[in-house]
Each structure stands twice: as structure tokens, then as C-alpha cells.
MDTraj code that builds the backbone (N, CA, C; nanometers):
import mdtraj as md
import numpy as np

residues = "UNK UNK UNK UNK UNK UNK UNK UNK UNK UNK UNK UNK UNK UNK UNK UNK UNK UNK UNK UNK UNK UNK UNK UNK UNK UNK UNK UNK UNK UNK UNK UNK UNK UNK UNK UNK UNK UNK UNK UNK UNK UNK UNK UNK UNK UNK UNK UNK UNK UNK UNK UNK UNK UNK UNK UNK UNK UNK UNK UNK UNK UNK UNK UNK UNK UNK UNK UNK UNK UNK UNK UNK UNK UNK UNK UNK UNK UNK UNK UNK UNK UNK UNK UNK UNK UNK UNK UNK UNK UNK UNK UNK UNK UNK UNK UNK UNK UNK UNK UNK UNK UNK UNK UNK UNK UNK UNK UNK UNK UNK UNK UNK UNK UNK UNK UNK UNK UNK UNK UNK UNK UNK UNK UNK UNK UNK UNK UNK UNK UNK UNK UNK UNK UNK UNK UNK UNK UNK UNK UNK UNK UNK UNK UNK UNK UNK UNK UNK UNK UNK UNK UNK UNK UNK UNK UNK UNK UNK UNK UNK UNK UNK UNK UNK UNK UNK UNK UNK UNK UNK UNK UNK UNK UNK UNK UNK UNK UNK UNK UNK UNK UNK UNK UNK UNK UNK UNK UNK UNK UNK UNK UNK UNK UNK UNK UNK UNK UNK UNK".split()
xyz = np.array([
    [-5.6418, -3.2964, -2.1646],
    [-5.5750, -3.2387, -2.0468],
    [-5.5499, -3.0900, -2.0716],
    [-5.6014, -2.9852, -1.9726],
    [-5.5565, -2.8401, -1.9582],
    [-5.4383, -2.8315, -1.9675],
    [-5.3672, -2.7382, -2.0935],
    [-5.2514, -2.7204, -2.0956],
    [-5.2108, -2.6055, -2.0122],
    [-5.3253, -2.5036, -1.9989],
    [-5.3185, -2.4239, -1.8648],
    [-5.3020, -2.5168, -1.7302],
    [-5.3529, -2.5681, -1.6574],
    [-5.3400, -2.6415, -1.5541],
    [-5.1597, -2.6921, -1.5597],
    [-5.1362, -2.7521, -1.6618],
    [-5.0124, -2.8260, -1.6544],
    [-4.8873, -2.7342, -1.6759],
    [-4.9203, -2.6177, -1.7260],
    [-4.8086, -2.4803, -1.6805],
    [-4.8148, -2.4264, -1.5930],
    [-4.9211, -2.4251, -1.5128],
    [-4.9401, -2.3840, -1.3778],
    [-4.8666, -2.4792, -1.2639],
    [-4.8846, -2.6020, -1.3036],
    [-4.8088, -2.6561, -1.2116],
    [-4.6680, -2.6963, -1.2672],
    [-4.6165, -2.6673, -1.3479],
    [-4.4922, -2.6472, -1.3713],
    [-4.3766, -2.5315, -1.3072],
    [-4.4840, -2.4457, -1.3241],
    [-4.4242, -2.3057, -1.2495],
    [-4.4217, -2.3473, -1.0982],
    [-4.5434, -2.3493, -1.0829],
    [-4.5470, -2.3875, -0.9430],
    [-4.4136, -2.5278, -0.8582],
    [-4.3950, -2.6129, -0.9566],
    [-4.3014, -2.6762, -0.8929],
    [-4.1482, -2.6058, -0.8896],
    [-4.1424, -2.5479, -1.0332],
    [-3.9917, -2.4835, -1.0402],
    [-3.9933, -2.3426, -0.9154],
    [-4.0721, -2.2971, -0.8594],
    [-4.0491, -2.2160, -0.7804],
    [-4.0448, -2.2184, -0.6435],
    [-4.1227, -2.3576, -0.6916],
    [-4.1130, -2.3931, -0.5092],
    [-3.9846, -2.4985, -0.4926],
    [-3.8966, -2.5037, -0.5899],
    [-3.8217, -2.6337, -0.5960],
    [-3.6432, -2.6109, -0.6254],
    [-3.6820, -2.4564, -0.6425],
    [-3.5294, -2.4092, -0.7304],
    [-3.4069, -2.4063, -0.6647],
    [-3.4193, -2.4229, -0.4767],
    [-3.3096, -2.4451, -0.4425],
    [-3.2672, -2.6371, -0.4135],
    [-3.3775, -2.7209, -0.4615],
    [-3.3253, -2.8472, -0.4297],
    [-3.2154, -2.8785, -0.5064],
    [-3.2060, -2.7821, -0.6302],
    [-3.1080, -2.8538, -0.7399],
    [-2.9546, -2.7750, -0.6845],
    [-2.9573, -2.7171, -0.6755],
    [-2.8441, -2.6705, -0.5408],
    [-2.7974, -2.8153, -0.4514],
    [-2.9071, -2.8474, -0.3616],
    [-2.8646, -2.9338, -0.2770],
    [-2.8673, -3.0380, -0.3014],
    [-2.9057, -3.0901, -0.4188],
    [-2.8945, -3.2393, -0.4799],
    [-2.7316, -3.2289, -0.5858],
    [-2.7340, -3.0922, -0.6320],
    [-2.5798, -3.1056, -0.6828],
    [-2.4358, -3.1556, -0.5621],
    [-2.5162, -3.0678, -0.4250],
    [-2.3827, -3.1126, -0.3342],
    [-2.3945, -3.2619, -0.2755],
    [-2.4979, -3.3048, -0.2769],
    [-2.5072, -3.4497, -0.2569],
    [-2.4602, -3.5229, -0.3792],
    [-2.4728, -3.4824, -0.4816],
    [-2.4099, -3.5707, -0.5840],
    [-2.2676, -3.5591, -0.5757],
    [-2.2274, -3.4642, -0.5411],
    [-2.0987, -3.4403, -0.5481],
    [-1.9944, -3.5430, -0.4155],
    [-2.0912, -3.5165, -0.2956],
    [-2.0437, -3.5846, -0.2085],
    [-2.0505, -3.7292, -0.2221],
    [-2.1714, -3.7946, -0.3250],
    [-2.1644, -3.9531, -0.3547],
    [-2.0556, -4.0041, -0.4836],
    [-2.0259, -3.8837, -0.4921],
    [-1.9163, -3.9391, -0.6421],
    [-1.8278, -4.0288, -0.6316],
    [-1.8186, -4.1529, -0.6936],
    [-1.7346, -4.2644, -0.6717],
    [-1.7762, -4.3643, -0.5718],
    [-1.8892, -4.2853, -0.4811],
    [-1.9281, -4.4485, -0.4214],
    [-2.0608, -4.5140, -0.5329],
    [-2.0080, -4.6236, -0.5146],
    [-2.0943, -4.7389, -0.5800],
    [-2.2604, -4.7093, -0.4963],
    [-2.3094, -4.7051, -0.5674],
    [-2.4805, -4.6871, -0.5593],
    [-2.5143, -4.5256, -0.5117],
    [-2.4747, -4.4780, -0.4981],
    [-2.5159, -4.2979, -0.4546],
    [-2.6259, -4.2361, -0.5168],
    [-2.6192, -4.2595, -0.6701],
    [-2.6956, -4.1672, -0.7210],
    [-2.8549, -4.2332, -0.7257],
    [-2.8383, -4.4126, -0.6891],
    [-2.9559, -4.4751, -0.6940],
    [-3.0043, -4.4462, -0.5368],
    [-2.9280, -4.3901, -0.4120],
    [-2.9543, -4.3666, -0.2922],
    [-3.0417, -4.1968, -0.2974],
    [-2.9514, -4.1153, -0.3864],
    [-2.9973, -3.9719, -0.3946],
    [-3.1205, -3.9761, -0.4365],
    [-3.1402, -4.0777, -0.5434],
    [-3.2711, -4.0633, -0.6129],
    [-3.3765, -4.0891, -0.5410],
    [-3.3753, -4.1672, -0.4820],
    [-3.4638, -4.2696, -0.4051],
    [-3.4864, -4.1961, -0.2868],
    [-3.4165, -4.1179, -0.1911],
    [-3.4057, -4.0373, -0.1172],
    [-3.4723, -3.8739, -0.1151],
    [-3.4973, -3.8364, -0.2380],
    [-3.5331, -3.7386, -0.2860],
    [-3.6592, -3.7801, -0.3518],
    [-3.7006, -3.8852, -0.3628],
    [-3.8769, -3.9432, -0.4433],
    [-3.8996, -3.9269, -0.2858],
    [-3.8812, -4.0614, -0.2023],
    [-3.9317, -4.0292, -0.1250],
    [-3.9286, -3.9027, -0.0404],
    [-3.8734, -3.8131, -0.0202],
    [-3.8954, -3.6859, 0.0564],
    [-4.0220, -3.6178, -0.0082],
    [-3.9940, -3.6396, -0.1377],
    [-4.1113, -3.5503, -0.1874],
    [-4.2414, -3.5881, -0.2301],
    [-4.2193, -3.7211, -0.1997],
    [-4.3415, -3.8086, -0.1828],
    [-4.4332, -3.7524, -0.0593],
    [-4.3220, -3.7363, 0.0543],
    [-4.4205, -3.7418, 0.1647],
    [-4.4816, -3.6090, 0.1364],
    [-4.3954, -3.4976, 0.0733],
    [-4.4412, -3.3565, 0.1237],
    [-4.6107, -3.3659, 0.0380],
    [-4.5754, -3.4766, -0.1192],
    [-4.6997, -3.4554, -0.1811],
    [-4.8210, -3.5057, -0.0871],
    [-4.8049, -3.6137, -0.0219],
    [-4.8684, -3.6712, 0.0637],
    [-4.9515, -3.6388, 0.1722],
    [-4.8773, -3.5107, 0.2180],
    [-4.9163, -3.4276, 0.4012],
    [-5.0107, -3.3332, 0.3128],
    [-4.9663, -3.2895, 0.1908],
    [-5.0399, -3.1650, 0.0994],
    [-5.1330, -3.1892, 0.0446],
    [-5.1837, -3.3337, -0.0190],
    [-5.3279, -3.3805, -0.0863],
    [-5.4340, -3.3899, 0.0429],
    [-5.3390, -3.4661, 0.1611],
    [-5.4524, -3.5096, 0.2746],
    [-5.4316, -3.3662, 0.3393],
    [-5.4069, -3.3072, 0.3503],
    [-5.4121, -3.1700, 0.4154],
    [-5.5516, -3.0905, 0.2977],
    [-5.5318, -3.0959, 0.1908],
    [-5.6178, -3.0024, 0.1047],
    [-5.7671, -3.0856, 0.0874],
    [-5.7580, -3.2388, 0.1373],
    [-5.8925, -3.2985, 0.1720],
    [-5.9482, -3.2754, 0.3425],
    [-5.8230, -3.2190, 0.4178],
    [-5.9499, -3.1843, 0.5336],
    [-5.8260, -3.2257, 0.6259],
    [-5.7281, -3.3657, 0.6081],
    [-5.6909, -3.3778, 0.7009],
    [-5.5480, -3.3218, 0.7764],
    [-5.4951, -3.3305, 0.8813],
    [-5.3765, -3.2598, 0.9126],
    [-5.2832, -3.3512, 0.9811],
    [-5.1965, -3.3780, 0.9497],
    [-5.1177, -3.5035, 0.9884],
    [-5.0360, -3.4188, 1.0523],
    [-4.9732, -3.3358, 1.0044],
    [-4.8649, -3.2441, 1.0249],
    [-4.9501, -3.1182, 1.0760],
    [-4.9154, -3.0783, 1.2021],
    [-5.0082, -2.9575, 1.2558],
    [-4.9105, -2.7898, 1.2441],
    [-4.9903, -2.6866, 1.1334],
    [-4.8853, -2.5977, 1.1002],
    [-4.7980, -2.5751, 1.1718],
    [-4.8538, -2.5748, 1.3366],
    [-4.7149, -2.5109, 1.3813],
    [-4.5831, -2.6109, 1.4053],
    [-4.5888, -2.7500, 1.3172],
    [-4.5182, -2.7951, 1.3521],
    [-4.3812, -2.8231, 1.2453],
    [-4.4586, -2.7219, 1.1060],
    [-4.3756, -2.6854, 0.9981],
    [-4.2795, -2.6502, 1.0455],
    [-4.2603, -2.5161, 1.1202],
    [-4.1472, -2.4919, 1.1101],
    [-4.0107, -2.5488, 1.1967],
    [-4.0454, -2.6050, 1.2670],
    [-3.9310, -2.7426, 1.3376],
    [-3.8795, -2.8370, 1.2683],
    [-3.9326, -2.8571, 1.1294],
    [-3.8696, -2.9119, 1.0607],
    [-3.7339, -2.8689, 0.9863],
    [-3.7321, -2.7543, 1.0513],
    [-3.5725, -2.7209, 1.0075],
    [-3.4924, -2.7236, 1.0836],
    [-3.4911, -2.8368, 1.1911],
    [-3.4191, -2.8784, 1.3161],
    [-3.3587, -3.0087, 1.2066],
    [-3.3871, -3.0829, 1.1219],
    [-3.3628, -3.1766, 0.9833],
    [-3.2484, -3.1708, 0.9773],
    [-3.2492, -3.0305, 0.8560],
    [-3.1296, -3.0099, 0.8187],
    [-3.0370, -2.9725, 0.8421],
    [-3.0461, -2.8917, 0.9701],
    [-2.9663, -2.8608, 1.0975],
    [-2.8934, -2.9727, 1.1708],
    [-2.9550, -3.0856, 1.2110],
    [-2.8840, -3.1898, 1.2607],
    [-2.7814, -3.2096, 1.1918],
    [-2.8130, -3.2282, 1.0659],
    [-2.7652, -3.3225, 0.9373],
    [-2.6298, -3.2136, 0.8461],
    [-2.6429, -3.0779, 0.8785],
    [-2.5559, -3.0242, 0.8717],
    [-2.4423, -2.9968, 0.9926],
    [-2.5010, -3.0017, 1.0755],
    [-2.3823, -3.0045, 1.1819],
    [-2.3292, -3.1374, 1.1909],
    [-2.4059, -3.2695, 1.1858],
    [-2.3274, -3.3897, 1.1449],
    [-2.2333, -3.3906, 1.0601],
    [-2.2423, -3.3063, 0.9306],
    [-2.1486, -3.3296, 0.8504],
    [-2.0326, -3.2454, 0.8671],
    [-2.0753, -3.1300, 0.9409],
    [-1.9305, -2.9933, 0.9427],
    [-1.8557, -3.0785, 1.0609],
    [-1.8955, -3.1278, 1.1766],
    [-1.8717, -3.2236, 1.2222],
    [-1.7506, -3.3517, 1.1796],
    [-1.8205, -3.4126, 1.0844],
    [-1.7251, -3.5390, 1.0211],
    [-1.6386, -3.4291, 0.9238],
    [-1.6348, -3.3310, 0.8485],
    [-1.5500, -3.2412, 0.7693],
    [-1.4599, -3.2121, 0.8655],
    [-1.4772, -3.1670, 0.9817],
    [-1.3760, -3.1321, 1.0622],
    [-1.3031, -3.2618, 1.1311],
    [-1.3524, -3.3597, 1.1608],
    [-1.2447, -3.4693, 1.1601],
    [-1.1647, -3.5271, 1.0660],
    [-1.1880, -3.5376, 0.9382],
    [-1.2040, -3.6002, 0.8324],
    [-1.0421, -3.5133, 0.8424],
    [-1.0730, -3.3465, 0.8074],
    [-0.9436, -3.2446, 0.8163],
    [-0.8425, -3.2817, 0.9465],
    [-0.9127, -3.3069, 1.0691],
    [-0.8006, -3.3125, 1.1912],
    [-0.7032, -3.4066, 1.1868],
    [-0.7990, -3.5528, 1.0727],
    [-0.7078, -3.6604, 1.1021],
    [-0.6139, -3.6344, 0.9378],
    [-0.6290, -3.5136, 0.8795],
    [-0.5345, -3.5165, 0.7753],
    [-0.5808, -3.5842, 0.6348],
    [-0.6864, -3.6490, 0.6590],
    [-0.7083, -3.7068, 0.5392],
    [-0.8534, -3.6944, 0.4889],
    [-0.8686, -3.5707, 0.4091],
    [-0.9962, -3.5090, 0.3355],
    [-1.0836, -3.6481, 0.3129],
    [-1.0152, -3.6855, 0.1569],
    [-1.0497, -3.7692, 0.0835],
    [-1.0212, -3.8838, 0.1085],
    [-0.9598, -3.9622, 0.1795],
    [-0.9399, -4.1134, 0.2320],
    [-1.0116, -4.1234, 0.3506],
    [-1.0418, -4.0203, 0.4008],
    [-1.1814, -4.0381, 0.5272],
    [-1.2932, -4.0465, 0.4889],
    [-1.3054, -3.9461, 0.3671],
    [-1.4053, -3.9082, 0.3306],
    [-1.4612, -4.0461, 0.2664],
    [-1.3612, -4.1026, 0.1715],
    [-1.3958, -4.2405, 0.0912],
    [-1.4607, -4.3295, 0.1588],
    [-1.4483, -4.3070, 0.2904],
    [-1.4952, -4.4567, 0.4107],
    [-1.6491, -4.4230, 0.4432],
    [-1.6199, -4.3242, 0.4410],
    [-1.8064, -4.2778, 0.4851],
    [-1.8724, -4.3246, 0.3565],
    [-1.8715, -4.3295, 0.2773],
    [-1.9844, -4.3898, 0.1812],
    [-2.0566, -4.2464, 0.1280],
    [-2.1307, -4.2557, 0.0054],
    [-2.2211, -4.1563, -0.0521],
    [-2.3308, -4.0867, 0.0899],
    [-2.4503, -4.0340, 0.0151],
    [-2.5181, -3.9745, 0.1331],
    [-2.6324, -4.1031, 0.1272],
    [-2.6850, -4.0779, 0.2171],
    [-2.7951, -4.2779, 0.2752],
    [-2.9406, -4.1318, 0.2498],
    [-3.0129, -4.2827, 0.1941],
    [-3.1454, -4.2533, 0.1485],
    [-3.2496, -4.1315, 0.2548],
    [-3.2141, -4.2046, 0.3236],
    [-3.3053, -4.1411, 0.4751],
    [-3.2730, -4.0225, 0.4542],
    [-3.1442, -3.9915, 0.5001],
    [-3.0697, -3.8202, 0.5097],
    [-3.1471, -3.7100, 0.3626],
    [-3.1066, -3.8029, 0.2819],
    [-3.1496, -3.7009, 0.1448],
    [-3.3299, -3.7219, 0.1541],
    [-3.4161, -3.8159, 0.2456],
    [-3.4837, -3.7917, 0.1851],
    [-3.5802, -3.6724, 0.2902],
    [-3.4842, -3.6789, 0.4137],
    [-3.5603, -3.5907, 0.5267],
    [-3.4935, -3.4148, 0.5095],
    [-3.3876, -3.4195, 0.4604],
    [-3.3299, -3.2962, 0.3582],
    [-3.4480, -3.2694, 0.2848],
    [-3.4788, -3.3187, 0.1878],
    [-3.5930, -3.2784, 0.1012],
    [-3.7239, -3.2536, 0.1562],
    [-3.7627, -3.3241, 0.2952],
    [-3.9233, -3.3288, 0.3362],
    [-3.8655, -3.1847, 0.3672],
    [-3.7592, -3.1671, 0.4961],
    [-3.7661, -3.0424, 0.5379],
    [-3.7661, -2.9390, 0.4783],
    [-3.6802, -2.9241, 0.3723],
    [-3.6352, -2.8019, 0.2570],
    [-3.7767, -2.7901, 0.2325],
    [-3.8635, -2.8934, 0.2114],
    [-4.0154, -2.8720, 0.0950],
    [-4.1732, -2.8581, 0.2110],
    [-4.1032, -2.8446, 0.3278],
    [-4.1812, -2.8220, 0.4430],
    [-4.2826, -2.6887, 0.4095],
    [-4.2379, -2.5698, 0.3498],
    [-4.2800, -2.4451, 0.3474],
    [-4.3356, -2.4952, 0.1759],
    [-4.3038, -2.5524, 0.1134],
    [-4.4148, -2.6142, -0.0250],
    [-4.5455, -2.6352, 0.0439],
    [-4.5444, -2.7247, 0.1096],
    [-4.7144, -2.7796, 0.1768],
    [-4.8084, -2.6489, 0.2048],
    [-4.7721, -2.5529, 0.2680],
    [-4.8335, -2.4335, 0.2913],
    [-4.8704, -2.3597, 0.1509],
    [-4.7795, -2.3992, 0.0590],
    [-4.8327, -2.3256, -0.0966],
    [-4.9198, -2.4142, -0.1263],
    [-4.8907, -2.5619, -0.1991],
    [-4.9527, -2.6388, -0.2330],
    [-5.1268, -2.6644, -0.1643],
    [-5.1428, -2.6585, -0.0733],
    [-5.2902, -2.6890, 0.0151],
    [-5.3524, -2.6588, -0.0699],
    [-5.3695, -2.4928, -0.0431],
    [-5.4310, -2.4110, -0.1214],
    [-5.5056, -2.4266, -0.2736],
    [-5.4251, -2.4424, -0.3258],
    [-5.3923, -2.4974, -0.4749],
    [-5.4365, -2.5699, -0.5003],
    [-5.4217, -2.7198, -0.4278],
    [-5.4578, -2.8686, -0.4123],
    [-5.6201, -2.8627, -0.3878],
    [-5.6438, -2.7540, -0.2995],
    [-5.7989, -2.7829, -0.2081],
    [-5.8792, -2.7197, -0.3306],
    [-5.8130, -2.5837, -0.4281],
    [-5.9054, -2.5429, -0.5359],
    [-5.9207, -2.6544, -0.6177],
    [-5.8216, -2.6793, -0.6654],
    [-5.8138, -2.7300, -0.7697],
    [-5.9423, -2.8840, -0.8165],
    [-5.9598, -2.9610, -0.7102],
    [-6.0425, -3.0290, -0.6848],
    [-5.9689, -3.1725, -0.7504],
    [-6.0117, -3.3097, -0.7622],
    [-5.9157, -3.4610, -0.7606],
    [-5.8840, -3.4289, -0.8957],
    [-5.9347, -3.4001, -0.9970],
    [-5.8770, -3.3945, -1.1241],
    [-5.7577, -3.3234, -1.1557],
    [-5.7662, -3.1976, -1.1348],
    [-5.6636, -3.0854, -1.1111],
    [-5.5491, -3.1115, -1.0502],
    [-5.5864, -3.1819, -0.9118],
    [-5.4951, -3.2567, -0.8164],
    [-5.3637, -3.3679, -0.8949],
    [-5.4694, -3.4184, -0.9419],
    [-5.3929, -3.5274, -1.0337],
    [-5.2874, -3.4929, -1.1200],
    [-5.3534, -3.3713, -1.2091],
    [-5.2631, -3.3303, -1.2878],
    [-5.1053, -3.2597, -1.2253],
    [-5.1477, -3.2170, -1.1088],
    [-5.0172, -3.1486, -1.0339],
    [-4.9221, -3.2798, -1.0196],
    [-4.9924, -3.3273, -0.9452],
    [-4.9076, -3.4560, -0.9161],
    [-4.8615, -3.5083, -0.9626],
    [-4.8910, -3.5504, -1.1138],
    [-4.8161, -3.6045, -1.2188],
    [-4.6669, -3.5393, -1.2637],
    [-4.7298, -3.3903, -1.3001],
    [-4.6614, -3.3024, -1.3474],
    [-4.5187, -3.2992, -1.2309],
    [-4.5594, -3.2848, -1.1234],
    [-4.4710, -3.2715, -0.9993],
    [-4.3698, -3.3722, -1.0135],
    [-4.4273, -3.4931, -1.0134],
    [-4.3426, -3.6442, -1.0191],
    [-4.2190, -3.6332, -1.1511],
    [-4.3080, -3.5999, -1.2505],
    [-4.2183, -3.5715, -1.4072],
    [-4.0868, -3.4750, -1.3620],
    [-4.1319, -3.3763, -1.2964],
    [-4.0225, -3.2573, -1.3134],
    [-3.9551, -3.2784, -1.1710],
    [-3.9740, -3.3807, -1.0839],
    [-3.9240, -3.4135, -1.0209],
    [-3.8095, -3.5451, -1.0622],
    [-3.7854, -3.6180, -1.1879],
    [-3.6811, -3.6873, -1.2246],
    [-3.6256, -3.5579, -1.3101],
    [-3.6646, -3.5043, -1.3540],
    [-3.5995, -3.3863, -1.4519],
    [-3.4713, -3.3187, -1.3201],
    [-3.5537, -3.2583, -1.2007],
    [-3.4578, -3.1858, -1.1095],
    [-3.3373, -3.2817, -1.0932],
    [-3.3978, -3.4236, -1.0547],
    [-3.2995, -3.5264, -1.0385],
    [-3.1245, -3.5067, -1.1106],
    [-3.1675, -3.5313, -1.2660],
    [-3.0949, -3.5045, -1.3583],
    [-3.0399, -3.3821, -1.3979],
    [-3.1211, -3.2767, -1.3437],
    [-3.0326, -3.1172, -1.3110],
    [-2.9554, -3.1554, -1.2615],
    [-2.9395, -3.1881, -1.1034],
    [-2.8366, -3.1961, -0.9981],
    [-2.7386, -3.2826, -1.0104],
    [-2.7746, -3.3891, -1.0639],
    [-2.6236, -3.4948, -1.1532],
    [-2.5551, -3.4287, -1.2692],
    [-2.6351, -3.3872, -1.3725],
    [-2.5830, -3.2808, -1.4425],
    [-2.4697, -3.1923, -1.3731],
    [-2.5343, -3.1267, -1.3366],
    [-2.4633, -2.9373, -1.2727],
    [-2.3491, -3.0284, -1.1730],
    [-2.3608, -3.1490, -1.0998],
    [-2.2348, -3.1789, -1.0294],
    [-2.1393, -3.2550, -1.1064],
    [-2.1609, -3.3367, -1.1964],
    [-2.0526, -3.3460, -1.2973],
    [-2.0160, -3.3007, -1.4140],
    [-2.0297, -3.1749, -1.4508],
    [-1.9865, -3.0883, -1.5027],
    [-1.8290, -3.0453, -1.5005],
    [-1.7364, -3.0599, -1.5574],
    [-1.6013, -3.0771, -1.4742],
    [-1.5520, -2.9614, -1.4005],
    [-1.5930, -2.8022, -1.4130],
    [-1.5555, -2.7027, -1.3711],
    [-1.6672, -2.6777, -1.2464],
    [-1.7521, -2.7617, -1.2113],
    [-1.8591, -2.7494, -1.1032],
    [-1.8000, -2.8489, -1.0128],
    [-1.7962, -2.9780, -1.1167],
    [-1.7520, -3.0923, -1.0401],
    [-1.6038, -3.0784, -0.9405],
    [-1.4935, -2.9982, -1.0213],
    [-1.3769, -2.9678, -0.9811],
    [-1.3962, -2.8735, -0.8359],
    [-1.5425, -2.7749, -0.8453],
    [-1.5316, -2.6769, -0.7241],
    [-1.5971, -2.7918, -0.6397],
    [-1.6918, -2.8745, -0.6269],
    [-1.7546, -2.9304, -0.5214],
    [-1.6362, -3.0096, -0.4891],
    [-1.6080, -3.0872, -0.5543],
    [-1.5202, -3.1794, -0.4843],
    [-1.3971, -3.1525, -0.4341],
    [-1.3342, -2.9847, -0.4399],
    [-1.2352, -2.9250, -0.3269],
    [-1.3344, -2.8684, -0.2055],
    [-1.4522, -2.8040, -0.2577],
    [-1.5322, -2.7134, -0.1534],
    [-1.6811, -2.7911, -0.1120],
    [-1.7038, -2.8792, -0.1181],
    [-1.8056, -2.9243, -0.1045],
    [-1.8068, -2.9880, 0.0437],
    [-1.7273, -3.0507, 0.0732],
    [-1.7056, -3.0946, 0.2186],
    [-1.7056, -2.9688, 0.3125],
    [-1.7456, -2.8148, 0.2414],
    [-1.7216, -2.7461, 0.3386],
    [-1.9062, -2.7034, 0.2860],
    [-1.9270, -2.6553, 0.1705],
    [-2.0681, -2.6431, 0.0929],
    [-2.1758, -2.7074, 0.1879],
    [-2.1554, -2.8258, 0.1366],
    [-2.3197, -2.9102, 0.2322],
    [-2.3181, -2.8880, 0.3732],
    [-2.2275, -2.9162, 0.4629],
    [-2.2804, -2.8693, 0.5689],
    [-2.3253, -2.7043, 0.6163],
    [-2.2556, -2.6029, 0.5502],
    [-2.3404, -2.4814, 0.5744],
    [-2.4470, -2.4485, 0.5078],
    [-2.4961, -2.5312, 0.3083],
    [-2.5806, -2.5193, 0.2979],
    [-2.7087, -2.5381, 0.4396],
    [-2.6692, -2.7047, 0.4284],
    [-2.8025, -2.7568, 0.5186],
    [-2.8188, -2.6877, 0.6648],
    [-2.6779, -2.6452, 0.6960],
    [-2.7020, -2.5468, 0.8194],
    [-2.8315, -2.4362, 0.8011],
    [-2.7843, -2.3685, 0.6635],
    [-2.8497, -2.2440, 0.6469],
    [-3.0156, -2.2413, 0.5858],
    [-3.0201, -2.3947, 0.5153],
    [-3.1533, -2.4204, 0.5137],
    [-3.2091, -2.4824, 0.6267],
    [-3.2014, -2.5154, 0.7581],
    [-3.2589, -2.5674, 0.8792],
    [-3.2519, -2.3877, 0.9353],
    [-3.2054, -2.3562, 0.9780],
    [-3.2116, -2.2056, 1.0278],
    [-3.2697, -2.1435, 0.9844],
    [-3.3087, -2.1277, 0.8220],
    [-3.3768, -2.0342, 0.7337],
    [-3.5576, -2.1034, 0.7747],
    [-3.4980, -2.2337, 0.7966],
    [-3.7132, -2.2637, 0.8169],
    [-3.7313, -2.2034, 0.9564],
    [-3.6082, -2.2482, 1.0431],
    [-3.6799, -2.2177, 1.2083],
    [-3.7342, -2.0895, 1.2105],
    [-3.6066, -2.0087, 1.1744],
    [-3.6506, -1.8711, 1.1833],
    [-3.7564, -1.8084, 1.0937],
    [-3.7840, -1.8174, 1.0096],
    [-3.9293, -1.8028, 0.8927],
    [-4.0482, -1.8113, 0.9780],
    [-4.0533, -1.9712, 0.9981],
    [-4.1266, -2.0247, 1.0983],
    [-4.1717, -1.9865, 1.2456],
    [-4.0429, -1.9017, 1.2445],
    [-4.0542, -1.8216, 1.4221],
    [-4.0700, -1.9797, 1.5209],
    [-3.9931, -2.0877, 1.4736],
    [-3.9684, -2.1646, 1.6161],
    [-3.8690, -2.1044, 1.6788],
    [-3.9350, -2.1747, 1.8720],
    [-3.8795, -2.1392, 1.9297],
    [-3.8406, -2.0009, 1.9609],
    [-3.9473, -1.8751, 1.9117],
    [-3.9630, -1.8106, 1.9458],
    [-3.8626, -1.7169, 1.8587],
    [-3.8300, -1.7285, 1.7520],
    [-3.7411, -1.6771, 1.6672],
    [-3.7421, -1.5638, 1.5929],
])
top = md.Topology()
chain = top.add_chain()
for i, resn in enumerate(residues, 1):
    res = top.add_residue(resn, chain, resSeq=i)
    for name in ("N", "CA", "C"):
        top.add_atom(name, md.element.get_by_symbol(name[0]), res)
traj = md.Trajectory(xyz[None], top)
């Protein structure tokens, strides 16, 4: 195996990937103490980035499932999903009770983290093609592997960096306020990139 090839796609994932560990820390943070979270985050985050590997191999063989211009609407995602949550933060505060509201909602659900991740990794597919279409099935392979590997590694960044006790201590006063303007600001950051809607 090219040990060139397999630093290439190392780089290539850590750069296209460096703000998920950001947003998998505030999801960890927000599943802390519910029973199954981090097996929901995980699972939620394979699959997101399953699909993006998915739209990006059959995209770099010819086909287009996902039509470019429809990249950038995918930051209508995290936009929902952040105003859902500034949303429940602001009730959660109206009815007085942060953390005993907060406790009832449960960790974050598979789906959410894993359409967070397709969208965040929406603008990956446009790097990856490229890459994917040179590289040819062997090459391919090797990304993919490599991708999958450093994709449980990010995993374990973001559980890491959120229980950390001086990280853990800021998310879990500021985090109910964190994730929803993150994901605000990553759904806005694709539209507008993207120029949806005329942006």
C-alpha cells in the first residue's frame, strides 16, 4: 500500500473534517447522561458520512444522485435543526428549568446527527469527486478506508474534547446556547457559499 496515497488522504480528511469535531463535541455534550447517546452520535455520524462517501464514489464513476446545484440547500439541514433547538433552549429557559427540561428531551437521535454531518460534509463531495475520479478503484479504496479509520478517531476527538472537565464544565452551562447557533451558522454558511436562493 502507497504510503503517499494514505497521507494524502489523511490530510485530505482532516481538512475537510476539522470543524465536525467542534460539532460532535456539542452533541456529546448535549447527550451527557442520557443512556445510549454516544452509541446514537456514533451511529449518526457513520452514517452521515457514509452517505457523503457514497454521493462522492458514484459521482466520481459518472453518476449524480445529488445534482450540484442542489449542494448548497443542504444547509437548510442544519438550519432547521438549529432553530429547533434555540427553539426548545428558549422554552426549556421560559419554563425555568434548563436542565430538568433539558433531561426529558433525551441525547441527540441518530437521524439529526447524521443529516448534521451529510450537510456540514455537503461541500466535501465537491473536493472528494475530483480526487476519487483520479485516483481510479484502487486509490479509491484506499481513501475510503483511510476516511472510515479517521473517521472513529474524530469520533473519539469529540467525546474526548467534551468530557474534558474544563470543556465539559463550559458546554454544559453554554452549550444549550453553542449548538443551536453553531448549526445555525453552519446551515447559513452552506446557503450562502452555495449562493442558494440567490444569496
Amino acid at each position: 500500500m502507497d504510503l503517499g496515497i494514505i497521507g494524502q488522504a489523511a490530510g485530505l480528511f482532516a481538512v475537510t473534517n476539522i470543524d465536525d469535531i467542534l460539532v460532535l463535541a456539542l452533541f456529546f455534550a448535549q447527550g451527557a447522561g442520557h443512556k445510549g447517546s454516544t452509541r446514537n452520535i456514533a451511529t449518526g455520524q457513520c452514517l452521515g458520512f457514509a452517505a457523503i462517501l457514497g454521493v462522492a464514489v458514484a459521482a466520481a464513476f459518472g453518476a449524480t444522485f445529488l445534482p450540484e446545484s442542489a449542494i448548497p440547500y443542504l444547509g437548510l439541514l442544519p438550519l432547521i435543526l438549529g432553530l429547533k433547538a434555540a427553539w426548545q433552549a428558549w422554552q426549556n429557559h421560559r419554563d425555568g428549568g434548563d436542565e430538568e427540561s433539558a433531561a426529558k428531551e433525551g441525547g441527540p437521535k441518530i437521524l439529526e446527527v447524521a443529516a448534521v454531518t451529510f450537510a456540514n460534509g455537503g461541500d466535501n463531495i465537491g473536493v472528494y469527486v475530483p480526487v476519487f475520479a483520479t485516483a481510479g478503484v484502487g486509490g479509491m479504496s484506499v481513501y475510503a478506508v483511510v476516511f472510515l479509520i479517521l473517521l472513529a478517531v474524530w469520533i473519539f476527538a469529540g467525546k474526548f474534547f467534551a468530557t474534558r472537565p474544563v470543556i465539559a464544565k463550559a458546554l454544559a452551562r453554554w452549550g444549550h446556547i453553542l449548538l443551536p447557533v453553531v448549526l445555525i451558522g453552519i446551515g447559513l454558511l452552506i446557503l450562502i457559499e452555495g449562493g442558494a436562493f440567490g444569496l
